[in-house]
Steps between C-alpha positions, in 0.01 A plus 500: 500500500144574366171526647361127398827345593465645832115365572646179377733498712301580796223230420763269521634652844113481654489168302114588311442404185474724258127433487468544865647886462241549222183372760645669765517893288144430365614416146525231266786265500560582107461858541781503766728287272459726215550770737825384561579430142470851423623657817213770543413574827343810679632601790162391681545142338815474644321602860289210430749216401712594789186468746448169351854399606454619828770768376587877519550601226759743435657765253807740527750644343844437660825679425828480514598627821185333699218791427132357413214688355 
């Protein structure tokens, strides 16, 4: 699953608006939806959306036999 499918996803799970992520990570409501058009986002934007959800984010690798880096 990709990065803008994911934020999608969790809008819907906080149940915000699109719009309302956009006001709430200090940026326009059509710069986040071309945003997620494109799927480029810095690590530090993804810091921001997931404060905005009232989220962790988070980022590992996971293998096989249960080992994460």
């Amino acid at each position: 699953m990709d990065i803008p499918h994911k934020i999608k996803m969790a809008v819907a799970y906080v149940g915000i608006s699109e719009a309302e992520l956009a006001r709430r990570i200090g940026c326009s409501p059509q710069s986040l939806h071309q945003r997620l058009k494109t799927g480029k986002f810095s690590s530090a934007d993804l810091e921001r959306i997931a404060k905005g959800l009232g989220a962790e984010l988070m980022f590992c690798f996971k293998f096989p036999n249960g080992d994460e880096v």
